[in-house]
C-alpha positions as CSV (number, residue, x, y, z in Angstrom):
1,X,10.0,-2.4,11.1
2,X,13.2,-0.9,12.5
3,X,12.2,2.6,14.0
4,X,14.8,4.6,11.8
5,X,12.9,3.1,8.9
6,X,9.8,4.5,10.6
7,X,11.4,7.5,11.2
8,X,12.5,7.8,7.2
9,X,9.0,6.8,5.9
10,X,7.3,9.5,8.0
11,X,9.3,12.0,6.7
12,X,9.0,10.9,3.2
13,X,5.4,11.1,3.5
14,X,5.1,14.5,5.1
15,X,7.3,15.8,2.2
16,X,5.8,14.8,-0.4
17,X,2.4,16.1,1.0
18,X,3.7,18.9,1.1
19,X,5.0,19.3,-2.3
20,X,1.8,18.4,-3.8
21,X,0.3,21.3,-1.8
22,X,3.1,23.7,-2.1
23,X,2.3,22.4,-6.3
24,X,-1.3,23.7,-6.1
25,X,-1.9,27.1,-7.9
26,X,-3.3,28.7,-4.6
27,X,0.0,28.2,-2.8
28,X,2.1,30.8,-5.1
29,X,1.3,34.4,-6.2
30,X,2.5,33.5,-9.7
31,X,0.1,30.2,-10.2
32,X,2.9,28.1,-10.4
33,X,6.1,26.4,-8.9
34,X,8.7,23.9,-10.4
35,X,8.9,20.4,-8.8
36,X,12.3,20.9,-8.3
37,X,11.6,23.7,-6.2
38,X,8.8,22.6,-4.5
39,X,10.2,19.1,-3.3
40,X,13.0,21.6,-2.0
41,X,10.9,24.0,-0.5
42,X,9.1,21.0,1.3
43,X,12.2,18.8,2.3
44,X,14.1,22.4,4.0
45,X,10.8,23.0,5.9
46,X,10.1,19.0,6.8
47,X,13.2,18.7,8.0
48,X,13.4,22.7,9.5
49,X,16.8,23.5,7.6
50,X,15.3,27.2,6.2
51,X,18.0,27.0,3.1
52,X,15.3,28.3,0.3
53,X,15.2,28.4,-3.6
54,X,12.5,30.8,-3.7
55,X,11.8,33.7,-1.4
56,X,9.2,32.3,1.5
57,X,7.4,35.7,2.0
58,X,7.2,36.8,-1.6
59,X,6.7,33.7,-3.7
60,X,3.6,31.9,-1.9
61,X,0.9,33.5,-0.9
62,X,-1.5,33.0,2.3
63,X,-2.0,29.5,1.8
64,X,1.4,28.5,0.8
65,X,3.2,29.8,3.7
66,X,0.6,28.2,5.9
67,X,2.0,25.1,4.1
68,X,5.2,25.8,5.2
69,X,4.6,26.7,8.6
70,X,3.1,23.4,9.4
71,X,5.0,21.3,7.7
72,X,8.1,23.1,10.0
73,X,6.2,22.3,13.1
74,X,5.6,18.4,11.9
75,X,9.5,18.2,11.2
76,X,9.9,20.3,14.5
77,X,8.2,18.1,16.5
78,X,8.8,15.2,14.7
79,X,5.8,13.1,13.0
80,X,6.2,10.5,15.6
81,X,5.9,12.3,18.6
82,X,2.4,13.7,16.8
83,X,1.5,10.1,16.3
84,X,2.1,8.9,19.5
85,X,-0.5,12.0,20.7
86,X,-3.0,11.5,18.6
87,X,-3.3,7.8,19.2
88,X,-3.1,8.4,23.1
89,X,-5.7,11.6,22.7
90,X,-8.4,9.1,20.8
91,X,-7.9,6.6,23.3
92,X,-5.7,4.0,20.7
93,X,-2.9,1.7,21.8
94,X,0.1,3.3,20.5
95,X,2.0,0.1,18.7
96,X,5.5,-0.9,20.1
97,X,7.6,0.2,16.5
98,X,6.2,3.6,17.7
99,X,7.2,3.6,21.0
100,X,10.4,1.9,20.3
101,X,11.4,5.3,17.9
102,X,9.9,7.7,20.3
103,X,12.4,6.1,22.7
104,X,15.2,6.4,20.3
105,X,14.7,9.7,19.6
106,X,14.0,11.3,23.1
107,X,15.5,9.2,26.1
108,X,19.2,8.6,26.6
109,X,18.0,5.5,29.1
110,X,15.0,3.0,29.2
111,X,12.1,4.6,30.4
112,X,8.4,3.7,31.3
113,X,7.2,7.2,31.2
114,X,7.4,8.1,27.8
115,X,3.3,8.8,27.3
116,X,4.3,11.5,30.2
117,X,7.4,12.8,28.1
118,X,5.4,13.2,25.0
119,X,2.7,15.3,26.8
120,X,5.4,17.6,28.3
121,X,6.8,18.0,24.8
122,X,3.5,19.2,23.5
123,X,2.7,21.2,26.6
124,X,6.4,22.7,26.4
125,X,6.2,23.8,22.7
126,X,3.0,25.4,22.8
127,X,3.9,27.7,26.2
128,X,7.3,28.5,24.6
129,X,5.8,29.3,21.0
130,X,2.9,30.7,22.3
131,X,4.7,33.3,24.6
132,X,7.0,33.8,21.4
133,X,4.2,35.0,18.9
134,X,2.8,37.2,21.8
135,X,6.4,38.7,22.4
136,X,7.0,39.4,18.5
137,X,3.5,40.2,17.8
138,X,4.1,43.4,20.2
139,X,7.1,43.6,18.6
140,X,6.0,44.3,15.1
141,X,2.6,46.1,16.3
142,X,3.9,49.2,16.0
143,X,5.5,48.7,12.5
144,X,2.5,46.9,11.2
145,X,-1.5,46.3,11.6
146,X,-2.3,44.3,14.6
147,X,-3.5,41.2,12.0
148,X,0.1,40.9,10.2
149,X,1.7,41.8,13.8
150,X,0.3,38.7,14.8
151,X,0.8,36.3,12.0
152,X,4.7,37.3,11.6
153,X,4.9,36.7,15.6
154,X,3.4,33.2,15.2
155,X,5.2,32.4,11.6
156,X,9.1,33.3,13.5
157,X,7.9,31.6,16.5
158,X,7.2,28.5,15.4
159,X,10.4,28.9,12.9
160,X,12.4,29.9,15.7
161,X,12.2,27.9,18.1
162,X,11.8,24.9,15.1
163,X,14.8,25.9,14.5
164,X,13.5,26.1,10.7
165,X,15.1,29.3,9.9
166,X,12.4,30.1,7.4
167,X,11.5,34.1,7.2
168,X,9.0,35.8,5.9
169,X,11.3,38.8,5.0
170,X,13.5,38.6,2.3
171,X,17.0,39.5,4.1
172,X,15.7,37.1,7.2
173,X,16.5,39.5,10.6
174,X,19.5,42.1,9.3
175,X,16.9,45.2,9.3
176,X,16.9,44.4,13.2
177,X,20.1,43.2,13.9
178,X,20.5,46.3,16.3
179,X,17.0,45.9,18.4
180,X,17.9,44.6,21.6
181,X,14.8,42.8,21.7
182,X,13.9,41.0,19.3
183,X,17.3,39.5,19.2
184,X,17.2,38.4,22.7
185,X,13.6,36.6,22.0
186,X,14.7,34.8,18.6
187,X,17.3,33.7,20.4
188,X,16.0,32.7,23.4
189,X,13.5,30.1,21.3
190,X,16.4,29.1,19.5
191,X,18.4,28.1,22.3
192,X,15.1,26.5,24.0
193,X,14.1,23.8,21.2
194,X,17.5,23.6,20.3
195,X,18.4,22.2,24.0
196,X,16.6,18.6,23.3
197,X,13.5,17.8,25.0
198,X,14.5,15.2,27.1
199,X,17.1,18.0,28.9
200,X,13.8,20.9,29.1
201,X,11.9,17.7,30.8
202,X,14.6,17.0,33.0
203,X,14.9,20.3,34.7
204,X,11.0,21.0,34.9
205,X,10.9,17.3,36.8
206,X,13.5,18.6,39.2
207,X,12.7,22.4,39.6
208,X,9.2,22.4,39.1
209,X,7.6,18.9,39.6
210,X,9.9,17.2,42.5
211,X,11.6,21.2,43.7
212,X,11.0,19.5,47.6
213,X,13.1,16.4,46.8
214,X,16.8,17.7,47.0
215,X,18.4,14.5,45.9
216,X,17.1,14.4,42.7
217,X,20.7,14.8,40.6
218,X,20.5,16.0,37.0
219,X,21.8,13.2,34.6
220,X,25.1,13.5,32.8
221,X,23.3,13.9,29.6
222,X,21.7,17.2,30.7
223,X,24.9,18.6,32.3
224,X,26.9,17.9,29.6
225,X,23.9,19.8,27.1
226,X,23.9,22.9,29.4
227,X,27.7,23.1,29.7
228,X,28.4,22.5,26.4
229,X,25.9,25.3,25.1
230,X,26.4,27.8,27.5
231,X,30.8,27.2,26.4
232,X,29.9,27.3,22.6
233,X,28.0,30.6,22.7
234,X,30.1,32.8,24.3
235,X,32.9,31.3,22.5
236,X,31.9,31.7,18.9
237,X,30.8,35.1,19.8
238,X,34.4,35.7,20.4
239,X,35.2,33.8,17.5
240,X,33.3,36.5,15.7
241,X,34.6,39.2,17.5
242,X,37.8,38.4,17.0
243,X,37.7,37.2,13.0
244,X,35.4,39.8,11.3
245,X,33.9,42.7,13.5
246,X,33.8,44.8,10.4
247,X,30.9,43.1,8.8
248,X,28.6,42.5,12.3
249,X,27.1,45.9,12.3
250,X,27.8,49.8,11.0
251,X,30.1,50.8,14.0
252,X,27.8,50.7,17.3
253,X,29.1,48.3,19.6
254,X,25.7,47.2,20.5
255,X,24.8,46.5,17.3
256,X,28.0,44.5,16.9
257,X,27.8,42.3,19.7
258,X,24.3,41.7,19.3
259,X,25.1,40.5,15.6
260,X,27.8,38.4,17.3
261,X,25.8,36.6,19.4
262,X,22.9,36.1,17.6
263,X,25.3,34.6,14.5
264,X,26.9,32.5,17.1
265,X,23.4,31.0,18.4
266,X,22.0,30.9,15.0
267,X,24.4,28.9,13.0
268,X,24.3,25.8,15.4
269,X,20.8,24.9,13.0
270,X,18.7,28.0,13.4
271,X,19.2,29.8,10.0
272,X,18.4,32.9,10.5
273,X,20.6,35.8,9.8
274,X,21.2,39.2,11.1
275,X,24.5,40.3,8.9
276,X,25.1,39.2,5.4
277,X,26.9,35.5,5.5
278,X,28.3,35.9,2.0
279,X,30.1,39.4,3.1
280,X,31.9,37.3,6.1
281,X,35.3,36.9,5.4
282,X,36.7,32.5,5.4
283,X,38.5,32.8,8.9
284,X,34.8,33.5,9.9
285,X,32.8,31.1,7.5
286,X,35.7,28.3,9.0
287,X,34.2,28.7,12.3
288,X,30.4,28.6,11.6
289,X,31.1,25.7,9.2
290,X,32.3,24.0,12.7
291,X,29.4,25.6,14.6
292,X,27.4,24.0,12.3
293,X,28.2,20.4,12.1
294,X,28.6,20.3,16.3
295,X,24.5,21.6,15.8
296,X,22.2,21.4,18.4
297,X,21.6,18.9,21.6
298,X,20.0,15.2,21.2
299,X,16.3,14.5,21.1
300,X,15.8,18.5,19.9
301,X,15.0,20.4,16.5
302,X,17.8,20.7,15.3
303,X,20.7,18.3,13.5
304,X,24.4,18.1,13.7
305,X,26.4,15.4,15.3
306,X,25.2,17.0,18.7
307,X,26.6,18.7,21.8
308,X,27.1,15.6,23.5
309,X,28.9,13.8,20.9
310,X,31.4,17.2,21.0
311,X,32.3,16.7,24.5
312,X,32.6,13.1,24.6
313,X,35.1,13.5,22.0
314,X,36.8,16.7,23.6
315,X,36.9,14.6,27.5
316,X,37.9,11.2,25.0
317,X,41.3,12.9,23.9
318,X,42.1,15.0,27.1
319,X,41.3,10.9,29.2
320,X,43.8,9.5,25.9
321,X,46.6,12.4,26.9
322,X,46.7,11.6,30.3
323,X,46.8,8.1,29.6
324,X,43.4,7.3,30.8
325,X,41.3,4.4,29.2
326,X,38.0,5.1,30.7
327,X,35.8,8.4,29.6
328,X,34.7,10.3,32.8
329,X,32.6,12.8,32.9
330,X,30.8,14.8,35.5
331,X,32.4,12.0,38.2
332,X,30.5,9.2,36.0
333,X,32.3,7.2,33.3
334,X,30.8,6.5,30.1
335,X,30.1,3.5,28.3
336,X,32.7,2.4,25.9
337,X,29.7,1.3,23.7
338,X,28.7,5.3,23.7
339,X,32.4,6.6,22.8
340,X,32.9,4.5,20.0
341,X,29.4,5.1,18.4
342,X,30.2,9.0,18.7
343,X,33.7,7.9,17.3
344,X,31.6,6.4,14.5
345,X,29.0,9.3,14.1
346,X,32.0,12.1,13.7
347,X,33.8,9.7,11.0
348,X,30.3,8.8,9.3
349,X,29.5,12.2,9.6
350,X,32.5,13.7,7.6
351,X,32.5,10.9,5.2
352,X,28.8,12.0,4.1
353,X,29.7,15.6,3.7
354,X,33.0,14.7,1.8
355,X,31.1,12.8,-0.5
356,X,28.2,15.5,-1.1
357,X,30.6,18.1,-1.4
358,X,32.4,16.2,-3.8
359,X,29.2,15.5,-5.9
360,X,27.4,19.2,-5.7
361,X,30.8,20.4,-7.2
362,X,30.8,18.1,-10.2
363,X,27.2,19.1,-10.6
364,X,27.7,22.8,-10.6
365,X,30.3,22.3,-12.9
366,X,28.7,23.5,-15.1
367,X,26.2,25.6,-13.2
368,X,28.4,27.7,-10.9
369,X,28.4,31.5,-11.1
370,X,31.5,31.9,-8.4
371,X,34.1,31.4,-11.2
372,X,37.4,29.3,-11.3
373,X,38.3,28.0,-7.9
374,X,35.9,30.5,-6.4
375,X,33.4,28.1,-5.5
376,X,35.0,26.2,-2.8
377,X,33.9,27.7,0.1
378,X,30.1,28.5,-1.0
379,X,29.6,25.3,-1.5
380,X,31.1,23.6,1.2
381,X,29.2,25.8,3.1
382,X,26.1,24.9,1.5
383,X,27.0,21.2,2.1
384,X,27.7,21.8,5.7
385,X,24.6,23.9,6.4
386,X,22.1,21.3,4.5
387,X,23.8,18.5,6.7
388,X,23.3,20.3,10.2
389,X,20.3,21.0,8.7
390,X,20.9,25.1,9.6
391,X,19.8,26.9,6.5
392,X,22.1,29.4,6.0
393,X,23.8,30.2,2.7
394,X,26.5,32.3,1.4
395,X,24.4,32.9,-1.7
396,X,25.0,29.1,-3.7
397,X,21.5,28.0,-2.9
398,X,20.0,30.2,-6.1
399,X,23.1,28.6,-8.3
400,X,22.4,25.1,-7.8
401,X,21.6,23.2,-10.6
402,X,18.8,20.7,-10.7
403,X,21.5,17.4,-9.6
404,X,22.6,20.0,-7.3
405,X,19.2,20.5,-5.5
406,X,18.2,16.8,-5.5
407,X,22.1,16.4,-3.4
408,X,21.0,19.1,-0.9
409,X,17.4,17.3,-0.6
410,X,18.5,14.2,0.5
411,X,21.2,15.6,2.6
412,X,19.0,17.9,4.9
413,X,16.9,14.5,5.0
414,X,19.8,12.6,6.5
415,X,20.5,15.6,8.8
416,X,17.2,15.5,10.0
417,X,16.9,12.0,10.7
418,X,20.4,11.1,11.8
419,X,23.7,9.3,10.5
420,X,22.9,6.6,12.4
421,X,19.7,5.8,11.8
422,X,20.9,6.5,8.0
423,X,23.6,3.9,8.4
424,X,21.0,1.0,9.3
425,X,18.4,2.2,6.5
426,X,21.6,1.7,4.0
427,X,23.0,-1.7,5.0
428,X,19.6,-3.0,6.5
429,X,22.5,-4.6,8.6
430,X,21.6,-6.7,11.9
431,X,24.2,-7.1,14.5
432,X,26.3,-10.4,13.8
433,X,28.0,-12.5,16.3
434,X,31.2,-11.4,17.8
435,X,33.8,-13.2,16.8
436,X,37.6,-12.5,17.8
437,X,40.6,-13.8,16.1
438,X,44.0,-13.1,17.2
439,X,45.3,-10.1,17.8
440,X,48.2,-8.7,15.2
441,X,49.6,-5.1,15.9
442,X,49.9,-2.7,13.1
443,X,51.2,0.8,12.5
444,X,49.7,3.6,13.1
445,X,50.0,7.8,12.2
């Protein structure tokens, strides 16, 4: 078995657990919750997108948003890496399909340490969501009893730095959106799982494990991560600045650049919101539609078409104006096998979302409450955010009709998951023999 179609059935199986549960008549105040819903509800939290059909605080009770919560940190950690523990933790051979995905999924190059990677994962998540609930849990001490203090610490912790997006208040974060503090800790976790694991591993080997051996170089891979988030921050919260400072807070400064850069961290998969995304005006929505397909880093919670892929592009067409063939980065050049498949992920990529897009509007034909023409942008942004598997919504996720919600299922499932991987579980293609004919020039542009 071909470890994307491991990768697929795992998923599959921890949603529909998870809809059977969410189904029970414990899991929801009211007794009772539509399939529809449900499979939704389990898909966005499987495959940590936060988009939502019912509200997550108000709708299920105690049990329900237990539910929730760990089916985010399955998806979060992905149900092969929890495997590969729990086989290694009882003493069982972990089987070669299983190492074979965990490789795909967290290692840019071969590597014999994987067992070691996969206990730093673990070891990593639990300090960073740990120190998160005790951070929030002071937080909200004050505003509530010690018990729920605690419980909404660990709930946003685990969604946050899931990069699930799920809330248990009904307007996510904008009641904070001016508190210094909680902002900087949300975002903090987001940025942290949404770095990739295999970059957080990197560093702690170098700074923490191996500090006394000063040759020890930091890969291109992680370079390129840190570079690339640390340009994309600061420059949407410009973007945001710039576009639609009117809507990011009530007039104090602090309040709006806080808004900015939490909506500039949030949108690249988080979810979570501190200003209302529907009151943004579309120079704004534009640029966290392209915040949101770039996502997050490989081998991390979130989806997208990656950081990396982003700058390979972006150093691919400055090499192709200069008249350069190969791709250098960081004084390394880069596979030509790895610029065309990020070629191939941006065009597969689009073609998905064009195709989705194309079918949620002939499905809300019917359905849609934004009137004549009006529906454009909700929707592509819905498309977009269920992709990049983000979660946030410009209000269209209450309008969808039942077609509608089945599209957005198995699109946050292929966000989750990957393009690629997608592509082979399509075809079920193997690599054929190369075979070259001659060459014959045609016209291009």
């Amino acid at each position: 078995m071909h470890p994307a179609s491991l990768l697929l059935y795992s998923y599959l199986g921890a949603i529909f657990a998870g809809t059977g549960l969410l189904m029970l008549p414990v899991s929801t105040v009211s007794g009772s919750i539509d399939l529809i819903d449900a499979l939704f509800t389990a898909t966005s939290a499987v495959c940590v997108t936060g988009l939502i059909v019912v509200d997550t605080g108000g709708y299920f009770t105690l049990f329900g948003q237990t539910v929730v919560l760990v089916l985010i940190q399955l998806g979060g950690l992905g149900i092969m890496t929890i495997s590969v523990a729990f086989f290694t933790v009882i003493g069982r051979k972990v089987m070669f399909r299983h190492r074979m995905a965990m490789q795909e999924i967290f290692a840019h190059s071969p590597r014999e340490d994987i067992y070691r990677l996969v206990k730093s994962i673990f070891i990593f998540t639990a300090f960073a969501e740990l120190g998160g609930t005790l951070l929030l849990a002071i937080f909200w001490s004050g505003e509530f009893g010690a018990a729920k203090a605690a419980y909404l610490g660990l709930f946003h912790s685990v969604s946050a730095f899931c990069n699930a997006g799920f809330s248990l208040f009904a307007d996510s974060f904008i009641q904070y959106r001016g508190c210094v503090f909680l902002n900087l800790v949300v975002c903090g976790l987001i940025v942290f799982g949404g770095l990739g694991f295999p970059v957080v591993y990197e560093l702690y080997e170098k700074y923490v494990v191996k500090w006394h051996e000063p040759r020890k170089r930091i890969s291109v891979h992680a370079k390129t991560v840190l570079v690339t988030t640390g340009v994309l921050i600061p420059l949407g919260m410009a973007i945001f600045l710039l576009t639609d400072v009117r809507h990011l807070g009530s007039g104090d400064w602090t309040e709006v650049l806080l808004s900015s850069f939490f909506q500039s961290v949030t949108c690249r998969t988080a979810g979570f919101n501190t200003v209302d995304i529907g009151m943004l005006n579309s120079s704004a929505l534009t640029f966290m539609m392209f915040l949101m397909v770039v996502g997050a880093s490989p081998g991390s919670c979130g989806g997208g078409v990656k950081t990396t892929t982003l700058a390979l592009l972006a150093s691919l067409s400055w090499t192709r104006i200069k008249g350069g063939e190969k791709v250098n980065i960081f004084r390394k050049s880069i596979p030509d096998e790895t610029v065309t498949r990020s070629i191939s992920v941006v065009f597969l990529s689009m073609s998905i979302i064009s195709v989705f897009f194309f079918l949620i509007l002939v499905a809300q034909k019917d359905g849609g409450v934004f009137g004549l023409h009006e529906d454009f942008v909700p929707y592509l942004f819905e498309t977009i955010s269920a992709f990049g598997t983000v979660g946030l919504s410009t209000g269209a996720t209450g309008t969808l009709t039942t077609h509608g919600k089945l599209y957005i299922i198995v699109l946050m499932l292929i966000g989750r998951i990957g393009v690629v991987a997608f592509s082979y579980i399509l075809t079920g293609l193997s690599p054929s023999a190369e075979i070259e004919y001659a060459e014959e020039n045609m016209m291009i542009g």
